[in-house]
Structure formats: structure tokens, C-alpha cells
Backbone as a printed PyTorch tensor [residue, N CA C, xyz], in Angstrom:
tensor([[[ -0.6910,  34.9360, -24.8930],
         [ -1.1660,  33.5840, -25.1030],
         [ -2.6110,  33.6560, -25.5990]],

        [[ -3.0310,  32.7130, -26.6310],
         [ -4.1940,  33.1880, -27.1550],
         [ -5.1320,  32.3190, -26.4750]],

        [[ -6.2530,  32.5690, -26.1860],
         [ -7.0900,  31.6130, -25.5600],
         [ -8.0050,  30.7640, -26.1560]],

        [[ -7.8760,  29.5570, -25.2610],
         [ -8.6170,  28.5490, -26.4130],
         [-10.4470,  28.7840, -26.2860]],

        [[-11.0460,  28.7110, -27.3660],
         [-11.8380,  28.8660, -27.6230],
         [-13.2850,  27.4750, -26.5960]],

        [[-13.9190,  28.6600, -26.6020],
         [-15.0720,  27.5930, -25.2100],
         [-14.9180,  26.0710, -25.9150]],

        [[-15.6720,  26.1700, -26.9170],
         [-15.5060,  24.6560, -27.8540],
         [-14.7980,  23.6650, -27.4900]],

        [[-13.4560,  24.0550, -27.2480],
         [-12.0080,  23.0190, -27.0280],
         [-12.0590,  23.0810, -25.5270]],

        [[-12.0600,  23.8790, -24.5530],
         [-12.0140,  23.4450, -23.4350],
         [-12.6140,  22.2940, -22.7610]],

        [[-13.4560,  21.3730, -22.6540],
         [-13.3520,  20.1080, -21.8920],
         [-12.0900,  19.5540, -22.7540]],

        [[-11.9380,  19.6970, -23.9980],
         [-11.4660,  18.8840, -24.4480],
         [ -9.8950,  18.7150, -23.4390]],

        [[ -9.3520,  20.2200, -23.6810],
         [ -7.7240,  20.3080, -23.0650],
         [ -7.8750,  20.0960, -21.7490]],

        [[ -8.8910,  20.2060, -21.0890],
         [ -9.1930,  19.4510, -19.7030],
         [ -8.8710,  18.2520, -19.6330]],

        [[ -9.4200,  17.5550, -20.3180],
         [ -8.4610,  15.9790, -20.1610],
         [ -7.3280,  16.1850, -20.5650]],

        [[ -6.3870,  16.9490, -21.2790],
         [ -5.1960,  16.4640, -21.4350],
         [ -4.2510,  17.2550, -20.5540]],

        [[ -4.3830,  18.5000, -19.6950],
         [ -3.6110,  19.0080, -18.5880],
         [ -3.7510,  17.6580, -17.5210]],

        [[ -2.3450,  17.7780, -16.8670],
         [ -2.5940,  16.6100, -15.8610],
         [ -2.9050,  17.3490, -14.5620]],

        [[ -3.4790,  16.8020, -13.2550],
         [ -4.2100,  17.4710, -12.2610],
         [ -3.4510,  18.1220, -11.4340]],

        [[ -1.7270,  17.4950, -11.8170],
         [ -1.0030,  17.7940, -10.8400],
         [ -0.3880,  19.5200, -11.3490]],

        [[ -0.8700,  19.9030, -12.0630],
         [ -0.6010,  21.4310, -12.4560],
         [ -1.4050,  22.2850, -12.1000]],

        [[ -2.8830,  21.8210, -11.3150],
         [ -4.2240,  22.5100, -10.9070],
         [ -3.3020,  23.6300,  -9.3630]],

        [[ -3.7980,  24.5920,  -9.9700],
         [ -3.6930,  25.4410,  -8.5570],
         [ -4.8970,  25.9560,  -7.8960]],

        [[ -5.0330,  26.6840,  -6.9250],
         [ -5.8670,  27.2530,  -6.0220],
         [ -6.7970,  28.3630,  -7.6350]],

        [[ -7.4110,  29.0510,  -7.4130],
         [ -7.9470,  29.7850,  -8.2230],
         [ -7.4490,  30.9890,  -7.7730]],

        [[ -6.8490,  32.1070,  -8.9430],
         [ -5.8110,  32.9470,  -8.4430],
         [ -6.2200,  33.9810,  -7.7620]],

        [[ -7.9940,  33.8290,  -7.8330],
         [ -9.0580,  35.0030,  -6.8130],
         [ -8.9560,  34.6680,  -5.3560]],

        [[ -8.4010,  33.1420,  -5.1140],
         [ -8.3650,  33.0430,  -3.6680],
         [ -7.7550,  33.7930,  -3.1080]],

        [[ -7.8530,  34.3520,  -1.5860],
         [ -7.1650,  34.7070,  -0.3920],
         [ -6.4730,  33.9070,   0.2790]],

        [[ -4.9530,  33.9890,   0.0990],
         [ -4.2780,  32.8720,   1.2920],
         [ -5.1930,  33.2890,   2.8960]],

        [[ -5.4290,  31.8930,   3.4660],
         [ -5.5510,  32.1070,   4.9810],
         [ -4.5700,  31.9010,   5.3480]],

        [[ -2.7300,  31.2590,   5.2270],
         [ -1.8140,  31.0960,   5.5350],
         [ -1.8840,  30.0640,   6.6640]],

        [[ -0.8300,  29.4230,   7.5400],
         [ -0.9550,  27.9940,   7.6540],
         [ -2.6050,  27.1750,   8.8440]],

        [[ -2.6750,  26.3810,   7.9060],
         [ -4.2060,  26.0350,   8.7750],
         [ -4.0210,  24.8120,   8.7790]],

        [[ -3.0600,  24.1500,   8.3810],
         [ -2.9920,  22.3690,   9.0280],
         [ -0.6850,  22.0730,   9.1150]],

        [[ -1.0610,  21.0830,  10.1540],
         [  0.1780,  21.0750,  10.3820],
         [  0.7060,  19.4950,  11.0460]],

        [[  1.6650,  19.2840,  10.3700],
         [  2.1320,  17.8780,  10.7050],
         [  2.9350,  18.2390,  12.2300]],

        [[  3.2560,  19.1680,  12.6420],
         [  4.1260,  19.4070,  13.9950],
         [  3.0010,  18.6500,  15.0810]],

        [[  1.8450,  19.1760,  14.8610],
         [  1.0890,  18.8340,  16.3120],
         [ -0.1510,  17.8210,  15.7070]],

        [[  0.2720,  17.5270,  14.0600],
         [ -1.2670,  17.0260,  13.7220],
         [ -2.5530,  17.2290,  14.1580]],

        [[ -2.7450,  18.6550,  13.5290],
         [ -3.9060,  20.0490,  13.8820],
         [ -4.4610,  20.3500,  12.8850]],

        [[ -5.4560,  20.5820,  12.8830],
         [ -6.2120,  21.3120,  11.7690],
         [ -6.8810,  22.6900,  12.3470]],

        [[ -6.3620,  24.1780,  11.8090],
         [ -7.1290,  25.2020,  12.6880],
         [ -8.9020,  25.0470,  12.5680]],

        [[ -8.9090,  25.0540,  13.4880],
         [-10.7310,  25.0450,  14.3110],
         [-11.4670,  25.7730,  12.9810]],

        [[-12.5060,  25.1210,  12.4850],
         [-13.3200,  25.9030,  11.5330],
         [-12.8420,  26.4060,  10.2310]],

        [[-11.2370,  25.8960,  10.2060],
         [-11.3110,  25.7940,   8.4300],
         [-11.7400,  24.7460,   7.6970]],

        [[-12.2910,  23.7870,   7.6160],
         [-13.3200,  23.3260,   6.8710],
         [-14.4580,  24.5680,   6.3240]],

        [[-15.0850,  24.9340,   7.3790],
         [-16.2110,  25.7250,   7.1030],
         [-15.6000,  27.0810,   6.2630]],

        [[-14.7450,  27.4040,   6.7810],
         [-14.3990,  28.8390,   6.6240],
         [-13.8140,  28.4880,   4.7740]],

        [[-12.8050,  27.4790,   4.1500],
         [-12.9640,  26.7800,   3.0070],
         [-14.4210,  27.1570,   1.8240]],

        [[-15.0270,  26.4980,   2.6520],
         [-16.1920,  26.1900,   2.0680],
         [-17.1280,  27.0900,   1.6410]],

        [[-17.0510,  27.4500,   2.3730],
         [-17.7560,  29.4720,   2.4910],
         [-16.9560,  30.6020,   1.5480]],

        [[-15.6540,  30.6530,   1.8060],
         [-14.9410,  31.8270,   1.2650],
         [-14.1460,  31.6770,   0.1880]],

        [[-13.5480,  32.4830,  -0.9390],
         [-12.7250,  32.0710,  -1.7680],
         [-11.2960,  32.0880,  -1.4150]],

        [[-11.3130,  31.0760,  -0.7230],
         [ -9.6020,  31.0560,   0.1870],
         [ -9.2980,  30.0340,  -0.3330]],

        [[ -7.3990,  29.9990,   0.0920],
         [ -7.3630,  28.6370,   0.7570],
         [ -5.9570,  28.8130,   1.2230]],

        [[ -5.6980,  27.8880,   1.9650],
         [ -4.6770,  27.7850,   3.0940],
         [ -3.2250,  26.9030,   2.8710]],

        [[ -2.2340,  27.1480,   3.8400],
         [ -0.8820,  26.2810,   3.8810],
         [ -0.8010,  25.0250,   4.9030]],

        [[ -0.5090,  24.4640,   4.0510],
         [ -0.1510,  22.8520,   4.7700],
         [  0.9560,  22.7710,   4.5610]],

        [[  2.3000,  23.1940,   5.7550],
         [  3.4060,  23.1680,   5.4870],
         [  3.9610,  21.8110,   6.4310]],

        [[  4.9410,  20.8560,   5.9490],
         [  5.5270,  20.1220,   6.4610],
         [  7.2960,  20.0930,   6.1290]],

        [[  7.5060,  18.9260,   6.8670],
         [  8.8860,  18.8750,   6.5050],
         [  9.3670,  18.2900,   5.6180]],

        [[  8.5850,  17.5380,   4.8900],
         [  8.7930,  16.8320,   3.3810],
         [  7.9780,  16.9820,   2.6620]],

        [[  7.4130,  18.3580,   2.8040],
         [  6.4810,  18.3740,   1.7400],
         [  6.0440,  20.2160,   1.9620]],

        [[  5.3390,  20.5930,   1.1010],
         [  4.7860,  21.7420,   1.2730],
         [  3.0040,  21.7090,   0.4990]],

        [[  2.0730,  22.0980,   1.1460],
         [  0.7130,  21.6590,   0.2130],
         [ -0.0470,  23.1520,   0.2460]],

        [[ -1.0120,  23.4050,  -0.4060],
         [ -1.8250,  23.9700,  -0.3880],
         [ -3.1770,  23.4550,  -0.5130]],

        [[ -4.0240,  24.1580,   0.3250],
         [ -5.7640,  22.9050,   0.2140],
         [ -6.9310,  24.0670,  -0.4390]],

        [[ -7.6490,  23.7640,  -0.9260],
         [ -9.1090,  24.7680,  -1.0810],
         [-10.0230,  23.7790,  -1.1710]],

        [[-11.3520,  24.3510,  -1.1090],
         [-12.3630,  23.3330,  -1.6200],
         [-12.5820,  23.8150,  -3.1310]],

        [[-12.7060,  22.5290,  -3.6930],
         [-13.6870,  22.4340,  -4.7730],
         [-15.3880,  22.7890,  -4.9360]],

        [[-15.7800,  24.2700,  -5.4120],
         [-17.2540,  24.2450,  -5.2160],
         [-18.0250,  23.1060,  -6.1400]],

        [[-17.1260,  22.9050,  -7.5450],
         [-17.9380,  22.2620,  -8.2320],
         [-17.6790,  20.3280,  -8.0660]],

        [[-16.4220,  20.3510,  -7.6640],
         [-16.7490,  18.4920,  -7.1560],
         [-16.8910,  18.7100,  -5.7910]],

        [[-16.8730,  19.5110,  -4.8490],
         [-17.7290,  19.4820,  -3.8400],
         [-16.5410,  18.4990,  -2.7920]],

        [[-15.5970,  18.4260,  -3.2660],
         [-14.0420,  18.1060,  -2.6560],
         [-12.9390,  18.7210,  -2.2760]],

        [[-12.7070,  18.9340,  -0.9680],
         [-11.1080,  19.3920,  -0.8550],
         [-10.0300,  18.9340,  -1.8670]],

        [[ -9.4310,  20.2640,  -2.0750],
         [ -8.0290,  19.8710,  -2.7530],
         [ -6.8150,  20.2030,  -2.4060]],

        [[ -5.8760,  19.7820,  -2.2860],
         [ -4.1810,  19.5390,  -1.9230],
         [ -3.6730,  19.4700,  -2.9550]],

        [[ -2.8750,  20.5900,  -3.2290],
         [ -1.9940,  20.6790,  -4.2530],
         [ -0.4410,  20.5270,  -3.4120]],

        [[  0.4910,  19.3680,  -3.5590],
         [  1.8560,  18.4900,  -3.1430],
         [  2.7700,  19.3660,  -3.3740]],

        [[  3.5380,  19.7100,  -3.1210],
         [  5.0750,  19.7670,  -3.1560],
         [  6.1550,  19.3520,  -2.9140]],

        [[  7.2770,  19.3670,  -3.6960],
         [  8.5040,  18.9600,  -2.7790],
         [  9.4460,  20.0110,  -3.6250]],

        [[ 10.2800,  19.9400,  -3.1160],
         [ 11.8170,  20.6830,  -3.5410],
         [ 10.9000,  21.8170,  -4.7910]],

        [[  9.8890,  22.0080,  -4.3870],
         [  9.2230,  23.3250,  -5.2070],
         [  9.1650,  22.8520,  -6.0780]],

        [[  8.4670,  21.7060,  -6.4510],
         [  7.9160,  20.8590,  -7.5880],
         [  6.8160,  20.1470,  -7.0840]],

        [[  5.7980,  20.3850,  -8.0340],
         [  4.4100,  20.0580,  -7.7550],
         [  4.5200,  18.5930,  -8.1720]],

        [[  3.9750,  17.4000,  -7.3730],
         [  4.2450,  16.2180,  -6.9760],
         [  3.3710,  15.4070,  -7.2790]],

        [[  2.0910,  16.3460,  -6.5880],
         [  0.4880,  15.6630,  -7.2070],
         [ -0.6520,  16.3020,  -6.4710]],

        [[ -1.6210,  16.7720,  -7.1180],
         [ -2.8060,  17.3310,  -6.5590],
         [ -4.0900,  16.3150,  -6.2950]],

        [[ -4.2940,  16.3900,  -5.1770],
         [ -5.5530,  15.2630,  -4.5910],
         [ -6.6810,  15.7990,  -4.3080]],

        [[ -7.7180,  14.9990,  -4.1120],
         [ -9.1940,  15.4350,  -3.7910],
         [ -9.5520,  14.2090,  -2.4570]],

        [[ -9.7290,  14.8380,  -1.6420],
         [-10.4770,  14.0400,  -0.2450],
         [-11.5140,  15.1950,   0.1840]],

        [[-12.7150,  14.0970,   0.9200],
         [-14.0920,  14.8610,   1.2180],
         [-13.8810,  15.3940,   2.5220]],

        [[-12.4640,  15.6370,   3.2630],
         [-12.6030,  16.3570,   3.8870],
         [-10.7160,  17.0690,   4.4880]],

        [[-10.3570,  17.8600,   5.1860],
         [ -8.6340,  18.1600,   5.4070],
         [ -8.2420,  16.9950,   5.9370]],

        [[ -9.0530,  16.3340,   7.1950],
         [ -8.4450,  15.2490,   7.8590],
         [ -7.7030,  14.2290,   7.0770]],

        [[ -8.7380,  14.1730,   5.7280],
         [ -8.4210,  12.5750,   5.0120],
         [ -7.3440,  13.0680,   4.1610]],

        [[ -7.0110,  14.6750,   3.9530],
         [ -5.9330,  15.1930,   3.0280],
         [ -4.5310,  14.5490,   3.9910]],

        [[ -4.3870,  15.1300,   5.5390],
         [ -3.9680,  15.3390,   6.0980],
         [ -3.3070,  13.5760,   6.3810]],

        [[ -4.0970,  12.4120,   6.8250],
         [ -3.5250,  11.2340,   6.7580],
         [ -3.4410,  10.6710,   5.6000]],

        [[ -3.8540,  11.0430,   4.0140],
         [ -2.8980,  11.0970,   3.2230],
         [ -1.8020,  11.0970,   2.9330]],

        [[ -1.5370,  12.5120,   3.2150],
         [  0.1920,  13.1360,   3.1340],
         [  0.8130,  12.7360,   4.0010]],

        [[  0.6190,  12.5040,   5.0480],
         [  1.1370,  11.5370,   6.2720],
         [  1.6990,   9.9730,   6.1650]],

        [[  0.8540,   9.2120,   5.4920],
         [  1.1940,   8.1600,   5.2910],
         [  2.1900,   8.1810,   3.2530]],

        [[  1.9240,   9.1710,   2.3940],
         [  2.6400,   8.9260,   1.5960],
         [  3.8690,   9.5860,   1.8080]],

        [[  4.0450,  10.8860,   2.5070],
         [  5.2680,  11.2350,   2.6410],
         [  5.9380,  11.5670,   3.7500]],

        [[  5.3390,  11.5770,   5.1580],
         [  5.7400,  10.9930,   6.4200],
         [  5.0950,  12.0780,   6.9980]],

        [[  4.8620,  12.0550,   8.2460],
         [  4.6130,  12.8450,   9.2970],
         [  5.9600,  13.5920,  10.1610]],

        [[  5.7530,  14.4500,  10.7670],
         [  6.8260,  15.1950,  11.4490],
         [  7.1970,  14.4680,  12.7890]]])
């Protein structure tokens, strides 16, 4: 695949839609760190996010997500799933607000 030249990139930035954004492929899974079973978030992944080039599983029963932070909008992100189809990728300023998000659009456990 040939790569597009610096020039054109903002440009094809607007036209990929967000819901194709993944984790950055340098991240480290931390593997599952939020969970609709007990509506939990593990202790100190916010920080640990924020700090490291990770990011973690948000597995549910109607859904499957992945979260990282954003260094440059300075926002958590949730990338959606369902039936292993990416659904929609979101930005909230923190997991909690990811977390009653996905809760209220695609149910809680």
C-alpha cells in the first residue's frame, strides 16, 4: 500500500470515519480493566492509561470495547463492538463516562 504523502493527510483524516480508529498498534494490551458484571473499573487505570502506551478490555455481554487515552485530545477512547463489527468509537474525559455510556446505549449486565 503506498503511503499517502504528509500533504494529504489532514486531508484523508476527515474522510476516514472514527469508527475505524483503533488503539495505536505500539500499545500493550492491559487485558480486562472495566466491566459491566460488577460495574468496576480496575483501581488506577485511569492513571496507568495515561502514563503508558496501553490500553485495555471492556468486555460485556452486548458489546465488546477497547479504551486508551488520547495523548493528543487529551480524551479517553472506546472503540464499540458487536458481533465483531466495530459499531462506533467515542471520546469521554474520563472510563466512568465511557462506561455509563455503553451502559445506557447498549445495556448493562
Amino acid at each position: 500500500m503506498n503511503k499517502v504523502p504528509e500533504e494529504d493527510e489532514d486531508e484523508l483524516e476527515d474522510v476516514v470515519e472514527d469508527q475505524d480508529r483503533k488503539p495505536p498498534a505500539n500499545f500493550t494490551n492491559m487485558g480486562c480493566i472495566m466491566s459491566n458484571l460488577d460495574h468496576e473499573i480496575q483501581s488506577g487505570a485511569e492513571q496507568w492509561l495515561k502514563k503508558n502506551k496501553a490500553y485495555g478490555e471492556y468486555p460485556a455481554s452486548n458489546f465488546f470495547a477497547t479504551v486508551w487515552f488520547d495523548r493528543k485530545e487529551k480524551l479517553f477512547k472506546s472503540r464499540v463492538q458487536q458481533y465483531h463489527e466495530c459499531v462506533e468509537v467515542i471520546s469521554k474525559p474520563s472510563l466512568s463516562k465511557i462506561m455509563a455510556y455503553c451502559i445506557d446505549k447498549y445495556g448493562g449486565d
